[in-house]
Steps between C-alpha positions, in 0.01 A plus 500: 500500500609878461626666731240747602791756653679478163226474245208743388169447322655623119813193459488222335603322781111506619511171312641370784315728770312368859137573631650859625651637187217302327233722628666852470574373129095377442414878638691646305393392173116543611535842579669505141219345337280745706695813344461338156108480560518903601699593203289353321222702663677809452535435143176354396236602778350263713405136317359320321737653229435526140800349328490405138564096525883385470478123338872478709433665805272461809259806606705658774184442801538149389835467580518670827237234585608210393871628714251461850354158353844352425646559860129359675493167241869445566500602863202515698282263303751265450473217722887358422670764493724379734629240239633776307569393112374165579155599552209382295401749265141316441443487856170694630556787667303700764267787386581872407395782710367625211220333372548441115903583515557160329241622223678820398882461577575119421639525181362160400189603580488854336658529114684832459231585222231476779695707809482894259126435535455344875316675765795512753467586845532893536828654636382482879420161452808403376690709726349304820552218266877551508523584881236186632797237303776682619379465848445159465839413378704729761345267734542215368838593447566551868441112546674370224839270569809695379557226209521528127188278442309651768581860363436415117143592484596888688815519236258380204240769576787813599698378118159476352369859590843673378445324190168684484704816550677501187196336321308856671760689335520332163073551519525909554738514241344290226129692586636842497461609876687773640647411829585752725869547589350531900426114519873371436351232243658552207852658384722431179801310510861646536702632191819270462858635380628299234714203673718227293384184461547212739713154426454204667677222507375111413298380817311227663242726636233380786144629285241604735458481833550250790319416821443677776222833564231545242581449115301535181428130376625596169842547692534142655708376455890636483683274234829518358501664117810542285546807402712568239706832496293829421522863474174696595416855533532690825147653534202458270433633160464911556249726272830663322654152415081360422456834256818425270256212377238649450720835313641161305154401379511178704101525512524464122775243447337142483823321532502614866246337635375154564214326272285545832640858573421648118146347566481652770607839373316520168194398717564746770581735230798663760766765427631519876431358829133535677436794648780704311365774310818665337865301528675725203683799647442390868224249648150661586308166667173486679550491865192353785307781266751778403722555242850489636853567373689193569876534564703303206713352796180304659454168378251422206212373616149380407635254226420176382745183476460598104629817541787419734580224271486705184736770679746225602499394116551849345784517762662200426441401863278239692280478785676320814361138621339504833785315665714776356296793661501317777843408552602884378266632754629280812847540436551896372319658792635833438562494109190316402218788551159377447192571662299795295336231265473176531662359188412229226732192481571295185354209718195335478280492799568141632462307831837392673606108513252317766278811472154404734271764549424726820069528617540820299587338180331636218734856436775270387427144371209690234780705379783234459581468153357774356578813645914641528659538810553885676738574726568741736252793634357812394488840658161390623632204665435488923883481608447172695399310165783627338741157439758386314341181443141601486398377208184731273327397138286678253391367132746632205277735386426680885612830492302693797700382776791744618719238281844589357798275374858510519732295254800247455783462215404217240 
């Protein structure tokens, strides 16, 4: 367990944290779900809100929801969650304290088509909502065993609502909404200097991560992978370096891009990244509702895996393997900066060797195969989530999450 004299509520270290730092860490998030719900508020009046349906995205009321009904089915309702990742999934639990909870925030009982036109409980009602399952897991909490298995369930539903944090953030910013600067929600991600690339030697490197606090089931386990020697870049992509393709006509030059990728952009019909209104003579991009100057240092962001592939072609570069972010990331601590986007991989989103399933199963396994592996974090990223081996995934053609890429020499 973490020290709690040594440790606070933001490190990544909470993976590891007791029932003390546990419930200053489950707070915390609330009240930052709570100041997403005002923002909201501020910037739309008070719900229901009329948003124009996003096939991609969740209504934001929904969301803030379904963050209260996660922690109560995993926590309070949950009958085993003392047996940690060993639970039964199927097993029945106890009842909501809010009659019909199951109805609108279990997302296999609600499509995303059917949540823009729900009647969702009001913002009072999901307020108490919020504060009637965080008082039932605080004291739950209080009588939990200081084990890993008997602290799962608390670890699941803390991970699970900062997850909803960035997903809150990626919402505002594909619907438009202003946030106000007075909520500390949303920010940009820092300008890099240009840095040399990074070598690395030929390794046997230890992929993902091994036992011991809470992990991601799409991290177990750590195996040894051979890496061959590599050179990768020492931040991601910026706007400056992302812009000399475009100047180039990369947007018009099929031999950069991928069967998939030109499908993709002759269907799309795109010129430059979403959201980017001008990236000629300086990029003017749509930001959480205004139109922003970006700086050309700050990372490119809001591209697809065909775009970031399509730049690594036109620059006679590659996109790194996961194992290479990975091992990069672990071992450059100072050199390797990442952490303004989360960044697209070469890799294909795959399970691990012995891979079994957590309860909470269906993020990962629906996605193996199909979807390429992110790395990293965003500028929207809670701190505590923010791991080396954390491991993110979006479809090739996703381009409204605060993505970015960095390359590798071919």
């Amino acid at each position: 367990m973490v020290d709690l004299e040594s440790a606070d509520v933001h490190s990544p270290l909470m993976r590891r944290a007791g029932r003390d730092l546990l419930s200053l860490a489950l707070m915390d998030a609330r009240n930052r779900t709570l100041r997403w719900l005002a923002a909201l508020e501020d910037a739309l009046g008070a719900p229901p809100w009329s948003l124009p349906p996003q096939p991609d995205l969740d209504p934001p009321l929904w969301r803030i929801g379904h963050v209260a009904w996660f922690q109560e089915r995993w926590v309070a309702r949950n009958v085993h969650r003392q047996r940690g990742a060993e639970a039964d999934p199927t097993a029945p639990r106890l009842p909501s304290v809010l009659p019909q909870a199951d109805r609108w925030y279990d997302p296999a009982q609600s499509a995303r088509e059917q949540r823009w036109s729900m009647a969702l409980p009001d913002a009072a009602a999901t307020r108490q909502y919020l504060a009637d399952t965080m008082e039932l897991t605080l004291e739950l909490l209080e009588s939990a065993e200081e084990t890993d298995p008997a602290l799962y369930a608390y670890r699941l539903a803390l991970f699970h609502e900062d997850l909803q944090a960035e997903a809150l953030a990626e919402t505002a910013q594909g619907l438009g909404i202003a946030i106000a600067s007075r909520h500390a929600l949303v920010g940009d991600p820092l300008a890099t200097p240009p840095r040399e690339p990074l070598f690395f030697p030929a390794t046997r490197w230890m992929l993902g991560s091994a036992p011991g606090g809470f992990v991601f089931d799409n991290e177990k386990w750590a195996h040894e992978v051979a890496v061959p020697e590599f050179e990768i870049d020492a931040h991601p992509v910026t706007w400056s370096q992302y812009g000399e393709f475009v100047e180039d006509g990369g947007y018009d030059e099929p031999r950069w891009w991928s069967p998939h990728g030109l499908a993709w952009l002759q269907r799309e019909g795109r010129r430059v990244p979403r959201y980017v209104d001008q990236l000629r003579g300086g990029v003017l991009q749509q930001r959480f509702g205004r139109l922003a100057r970006v700086p050309g240092g700050q990372p490119a962001m809001h591209v697809s895996w065909h775009e970031a592939d399509a730049w690594c072609r036109w620059a006679g570069r590659r996109l790194p393997a996961e194992v290479e972010w990975e091992a990069a990331a672990q071992s450059y601590s100072r050199g390797f900066a990442w952490g303004g986007v989360r960044e697209w991989t070469a890799s294909t989103f795959r399970p691990y060797p012995g891979f079994v399933p957590d309860p909470w199963a269906d993020p990962s396994r629906a996605h193996f195969g199909q979807a390429k592996s992110q790395r990293g974090a965003s500028f929207a990223t809670p701190a505590r989530l923010r791991h080396t081996r954390l491991r993110r995934w979006a479809m090739a053609e996703d381009d409204r999450g605060f993505c970015g890429f960095r390359s590798c020499a071919t």
